[in-house]
Every structure is written in C-alpha cells, then in structure tokens.
Biotite code that builds the C-alpha atoms (Angstrom):
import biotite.structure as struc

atoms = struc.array([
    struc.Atom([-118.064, 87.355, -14.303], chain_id="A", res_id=1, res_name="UNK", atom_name="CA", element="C"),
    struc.Atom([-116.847, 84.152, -11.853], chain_id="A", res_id=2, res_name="UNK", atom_name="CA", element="C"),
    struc.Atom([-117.449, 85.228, -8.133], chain_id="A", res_id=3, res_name="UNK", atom_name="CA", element="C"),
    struc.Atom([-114.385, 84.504, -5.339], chain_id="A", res_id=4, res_name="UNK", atom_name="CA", element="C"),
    struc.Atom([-115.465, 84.364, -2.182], chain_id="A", res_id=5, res_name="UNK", atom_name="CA", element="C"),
    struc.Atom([-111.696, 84.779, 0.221], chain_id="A", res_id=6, res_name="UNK", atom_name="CA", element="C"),
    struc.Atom([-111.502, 83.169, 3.575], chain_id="A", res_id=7, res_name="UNK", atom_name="CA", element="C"),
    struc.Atom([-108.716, 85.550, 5.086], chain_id="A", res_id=8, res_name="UNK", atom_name="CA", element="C"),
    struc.Atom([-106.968, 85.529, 8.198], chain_id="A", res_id=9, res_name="UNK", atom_name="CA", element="C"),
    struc.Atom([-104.726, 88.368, 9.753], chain_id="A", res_id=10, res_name="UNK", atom_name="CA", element="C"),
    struc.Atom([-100.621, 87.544, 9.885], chain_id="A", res_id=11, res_name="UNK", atom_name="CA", element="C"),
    struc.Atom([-98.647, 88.786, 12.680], chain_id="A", res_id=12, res_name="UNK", atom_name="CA", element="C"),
    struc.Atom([-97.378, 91.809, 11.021], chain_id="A", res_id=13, res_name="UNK", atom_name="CA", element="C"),
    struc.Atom([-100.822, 92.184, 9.757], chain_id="A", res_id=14, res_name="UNK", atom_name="CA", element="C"),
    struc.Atom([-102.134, 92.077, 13.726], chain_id="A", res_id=15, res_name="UNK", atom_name="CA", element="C"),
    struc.Atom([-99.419, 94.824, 14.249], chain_id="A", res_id=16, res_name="UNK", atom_name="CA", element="C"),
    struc.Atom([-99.934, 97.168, 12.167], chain_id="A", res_id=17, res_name="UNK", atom_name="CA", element="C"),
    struc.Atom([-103.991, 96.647, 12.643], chain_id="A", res_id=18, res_name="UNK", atom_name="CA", element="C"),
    struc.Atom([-104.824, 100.434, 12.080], chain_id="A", res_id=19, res_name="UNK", atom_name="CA", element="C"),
    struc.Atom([-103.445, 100.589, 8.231], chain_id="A", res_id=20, res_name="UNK", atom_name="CA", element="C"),
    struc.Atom([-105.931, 97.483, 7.423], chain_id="A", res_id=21, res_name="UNK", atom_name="CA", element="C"),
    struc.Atom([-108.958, 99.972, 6.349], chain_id="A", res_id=22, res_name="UNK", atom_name="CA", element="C"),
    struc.Atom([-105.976, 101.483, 4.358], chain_id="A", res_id=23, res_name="UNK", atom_name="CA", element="C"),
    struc.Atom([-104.896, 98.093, 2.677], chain_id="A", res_id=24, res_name="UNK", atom_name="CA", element="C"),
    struc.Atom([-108.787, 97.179, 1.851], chain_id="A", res_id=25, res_name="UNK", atom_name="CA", element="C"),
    struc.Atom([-108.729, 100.281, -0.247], chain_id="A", res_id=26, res_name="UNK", atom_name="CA", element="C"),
    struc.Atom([-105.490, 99.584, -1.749], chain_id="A", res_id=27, res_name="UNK", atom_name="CA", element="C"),
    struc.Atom([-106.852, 95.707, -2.374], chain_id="A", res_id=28, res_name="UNK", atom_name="CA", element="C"),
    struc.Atom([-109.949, 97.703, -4.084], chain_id="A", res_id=29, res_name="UNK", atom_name="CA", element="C"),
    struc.Atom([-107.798, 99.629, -6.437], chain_id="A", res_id=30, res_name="UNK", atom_name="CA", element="C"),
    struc.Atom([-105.177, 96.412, -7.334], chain_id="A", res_id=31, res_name="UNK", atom_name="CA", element="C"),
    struc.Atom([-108.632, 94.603, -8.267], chain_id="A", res_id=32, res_name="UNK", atom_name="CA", element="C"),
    struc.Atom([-110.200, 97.090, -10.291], chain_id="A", res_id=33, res_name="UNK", atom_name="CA", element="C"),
    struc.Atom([-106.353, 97.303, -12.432], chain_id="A", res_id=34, res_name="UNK", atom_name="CA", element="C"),
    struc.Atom([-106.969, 93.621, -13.204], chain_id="A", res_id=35, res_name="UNK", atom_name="CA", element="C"),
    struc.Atom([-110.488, 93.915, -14.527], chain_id="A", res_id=36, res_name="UNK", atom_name="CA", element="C"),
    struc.Atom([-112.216, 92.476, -11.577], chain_id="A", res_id=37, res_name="UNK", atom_name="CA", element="C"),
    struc.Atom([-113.605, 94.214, -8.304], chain_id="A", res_id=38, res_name="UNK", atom_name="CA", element="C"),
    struc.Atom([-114.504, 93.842, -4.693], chain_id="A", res_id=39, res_name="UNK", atom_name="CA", element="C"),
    struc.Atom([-117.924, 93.383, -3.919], chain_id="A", res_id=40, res_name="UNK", atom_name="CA", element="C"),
    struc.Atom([-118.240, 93.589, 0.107], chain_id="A", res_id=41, res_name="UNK", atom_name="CA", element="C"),
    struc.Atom([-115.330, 92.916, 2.428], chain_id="A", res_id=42, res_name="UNK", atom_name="CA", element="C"),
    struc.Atom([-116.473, 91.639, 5.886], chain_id="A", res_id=43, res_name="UNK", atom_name="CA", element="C"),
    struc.Atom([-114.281, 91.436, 9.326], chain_id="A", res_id=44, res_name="UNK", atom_name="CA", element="C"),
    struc.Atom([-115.683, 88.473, 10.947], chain_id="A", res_id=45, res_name="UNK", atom_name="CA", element="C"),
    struc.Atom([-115.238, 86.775, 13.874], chain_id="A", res_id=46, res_name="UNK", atom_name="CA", element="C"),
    struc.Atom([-114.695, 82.531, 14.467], chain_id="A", res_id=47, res_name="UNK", atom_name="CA", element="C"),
    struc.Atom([-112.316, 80.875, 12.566], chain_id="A", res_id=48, res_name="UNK", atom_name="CA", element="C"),
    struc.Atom([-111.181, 83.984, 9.834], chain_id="A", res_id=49, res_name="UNK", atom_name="CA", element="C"),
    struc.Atom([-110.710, 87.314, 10.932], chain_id="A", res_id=50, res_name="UNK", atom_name="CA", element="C"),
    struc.Atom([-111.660, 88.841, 7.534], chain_id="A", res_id=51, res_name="UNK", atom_name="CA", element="C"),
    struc.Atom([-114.479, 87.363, 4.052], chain_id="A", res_id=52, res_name="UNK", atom_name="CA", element="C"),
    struc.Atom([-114.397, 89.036, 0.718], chain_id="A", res_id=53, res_name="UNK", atom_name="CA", element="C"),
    struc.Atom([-116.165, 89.053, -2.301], chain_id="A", res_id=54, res_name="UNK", atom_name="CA", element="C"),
    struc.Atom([-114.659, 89.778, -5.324], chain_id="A", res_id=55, res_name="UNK", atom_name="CA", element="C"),
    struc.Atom([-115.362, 89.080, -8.983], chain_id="A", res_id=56, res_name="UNK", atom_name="CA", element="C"),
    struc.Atom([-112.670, 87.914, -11.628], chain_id="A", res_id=57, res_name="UNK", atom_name="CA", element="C"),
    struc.Atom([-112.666, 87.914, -14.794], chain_id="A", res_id=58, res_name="UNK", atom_name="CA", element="C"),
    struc.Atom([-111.313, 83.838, -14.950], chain_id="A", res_id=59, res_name="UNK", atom_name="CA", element="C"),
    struc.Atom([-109.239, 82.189, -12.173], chain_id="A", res_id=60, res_name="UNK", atom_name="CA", element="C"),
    struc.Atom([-105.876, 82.976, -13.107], chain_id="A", res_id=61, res_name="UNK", atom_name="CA", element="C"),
    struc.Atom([-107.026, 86.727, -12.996], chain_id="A", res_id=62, res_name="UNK", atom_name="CA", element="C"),
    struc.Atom([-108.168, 85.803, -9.351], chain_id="A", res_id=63, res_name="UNK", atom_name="CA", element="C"),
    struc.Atom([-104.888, 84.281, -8.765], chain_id="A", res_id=64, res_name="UNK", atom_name="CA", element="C"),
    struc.Atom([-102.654, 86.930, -9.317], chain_id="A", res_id=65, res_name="UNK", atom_name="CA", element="C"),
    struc.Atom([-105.128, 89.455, -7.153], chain_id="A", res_id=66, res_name="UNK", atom_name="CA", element="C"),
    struc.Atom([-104.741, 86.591, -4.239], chain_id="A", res_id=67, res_name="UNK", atom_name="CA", element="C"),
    struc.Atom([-101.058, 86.441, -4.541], chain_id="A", res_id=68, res_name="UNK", atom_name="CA", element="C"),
    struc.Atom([-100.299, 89.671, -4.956], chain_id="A", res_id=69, res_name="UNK", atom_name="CA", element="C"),
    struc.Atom([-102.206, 90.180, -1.853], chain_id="A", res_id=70, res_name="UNK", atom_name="CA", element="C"),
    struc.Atom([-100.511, 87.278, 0.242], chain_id="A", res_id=71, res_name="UNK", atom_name="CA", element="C"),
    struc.Atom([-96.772, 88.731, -1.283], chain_id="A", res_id=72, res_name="UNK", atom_name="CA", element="C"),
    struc.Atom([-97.291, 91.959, 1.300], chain_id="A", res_id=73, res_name="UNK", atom_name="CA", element="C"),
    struc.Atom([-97.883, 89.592, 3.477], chain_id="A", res_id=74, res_name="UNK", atom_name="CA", element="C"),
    struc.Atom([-100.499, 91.002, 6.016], chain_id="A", res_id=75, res_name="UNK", atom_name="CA", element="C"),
    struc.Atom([-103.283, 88.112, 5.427], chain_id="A", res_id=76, res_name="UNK", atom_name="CA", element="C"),
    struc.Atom([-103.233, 84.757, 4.611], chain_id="A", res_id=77, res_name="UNK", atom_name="CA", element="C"),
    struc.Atom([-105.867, 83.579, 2.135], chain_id="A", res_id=78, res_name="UNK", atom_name="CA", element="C"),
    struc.Atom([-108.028, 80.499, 1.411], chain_id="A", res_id=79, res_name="UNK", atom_name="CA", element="C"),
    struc.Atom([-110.171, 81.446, -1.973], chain_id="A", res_id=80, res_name="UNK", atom_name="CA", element="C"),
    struc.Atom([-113.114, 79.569, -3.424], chain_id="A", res_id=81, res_name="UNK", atom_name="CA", element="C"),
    struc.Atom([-114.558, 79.662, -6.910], chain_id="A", res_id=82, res_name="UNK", atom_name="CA", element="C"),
    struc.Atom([-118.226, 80.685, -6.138], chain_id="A", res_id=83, res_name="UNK", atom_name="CA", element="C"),
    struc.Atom([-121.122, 79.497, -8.434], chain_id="A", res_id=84, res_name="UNK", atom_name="CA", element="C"),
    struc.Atom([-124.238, 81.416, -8.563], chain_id="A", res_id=85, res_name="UNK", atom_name="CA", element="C"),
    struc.Atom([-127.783, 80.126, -8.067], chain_id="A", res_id=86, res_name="UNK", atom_name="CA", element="C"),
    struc.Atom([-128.150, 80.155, -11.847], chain_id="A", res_id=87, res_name="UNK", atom_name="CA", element="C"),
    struc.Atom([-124.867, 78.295, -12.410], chain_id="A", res_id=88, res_name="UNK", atom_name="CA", element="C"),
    struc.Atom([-125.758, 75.966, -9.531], chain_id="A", res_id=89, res_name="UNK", atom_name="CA", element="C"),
    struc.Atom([-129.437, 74.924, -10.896], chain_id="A", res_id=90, res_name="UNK", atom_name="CA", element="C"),
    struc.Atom([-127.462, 73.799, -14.183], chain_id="A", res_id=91, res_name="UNK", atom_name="CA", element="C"),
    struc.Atom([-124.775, 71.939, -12.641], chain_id="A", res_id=92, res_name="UNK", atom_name="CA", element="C"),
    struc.Atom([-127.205, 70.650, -10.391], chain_id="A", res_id=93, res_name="UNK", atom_name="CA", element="C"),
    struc.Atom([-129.708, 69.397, -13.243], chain_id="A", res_id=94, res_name="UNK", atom_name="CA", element="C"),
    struc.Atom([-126.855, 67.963, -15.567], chain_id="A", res_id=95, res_name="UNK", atom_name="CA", element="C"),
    struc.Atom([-125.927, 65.329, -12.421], chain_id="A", res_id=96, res_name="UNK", atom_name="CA", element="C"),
])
C-alpha cells in the first residue's frame, strides 16, 4: 500500500485548544482506518513542523480526501509527500 509521510503544522485554533490534540490523533486514526488506509506512527516534533505522520493509502486520491478532511476542521495545516520504499526506490533508481 503507497506510504504518506505529512509534514503538519499546528493552526491557531489548533494552538488553543492544544489539550484535545491527543483526542484529534485518535479521531484522525479512526477517519483513516474508514477509508481503507491507517496511521502508522504520529510524531510531535520540534523545528520547522510541530507534528510528522505516517500513514498508508490505498492510492493518492484516498490520501487526499484523509488530508483534506483533516485540514477542513481546521486545527493543522498539512504538506503530504508520496513516500517510496527502499524496494520501490532500488527500481526507480535502476530504470534511470
């Protein structure tokens, strides 16, 4: 299944109401197991994103929806990547 790896950062309402975010990860959980995909590790992070997950998708307009369905409640803002895996990325790699 195509990994996602999600470059979040908190919003200001998502700053304010800071104590419901273990709350919303497990909501984010459940809203990516309904679309077929799941959450892998979620990481709160410090530099330039307060917040990394890993999720798996079933195809990228699956991932879509999950993102912006999760930007819509509008706690985090999201920049999401289409992760390859070492096995993916050897034949990518050898067909250049």
């Amino acid at each position: 299944m195509p990994m996602y790896i999600s470059l979040m950062n908190y919003t200001d309402q998502g700053l304010r109401t800071i104590k419901k975010s273990t709350n919303r990860a497990d909501s984010a959980r459940s809203m990516a197991e309904e679309l077929g995909g799941s959450i892998e590790q979620i990481y709160l992070t410090m530099g330039n994103y307060d917040l990394i997950a890993i999720a798996d998708f079933p195809d990228d307009a699956t991932a879509a929806t999950f993102v912006l369905r999760i930007g819509a409640l509008g706690n985090v803002k999201a920049t999401t990547l289409k992760a390859f895996q070492e096995d993916a990325f050897r034949i990518i790699i050898d067909a250049v």
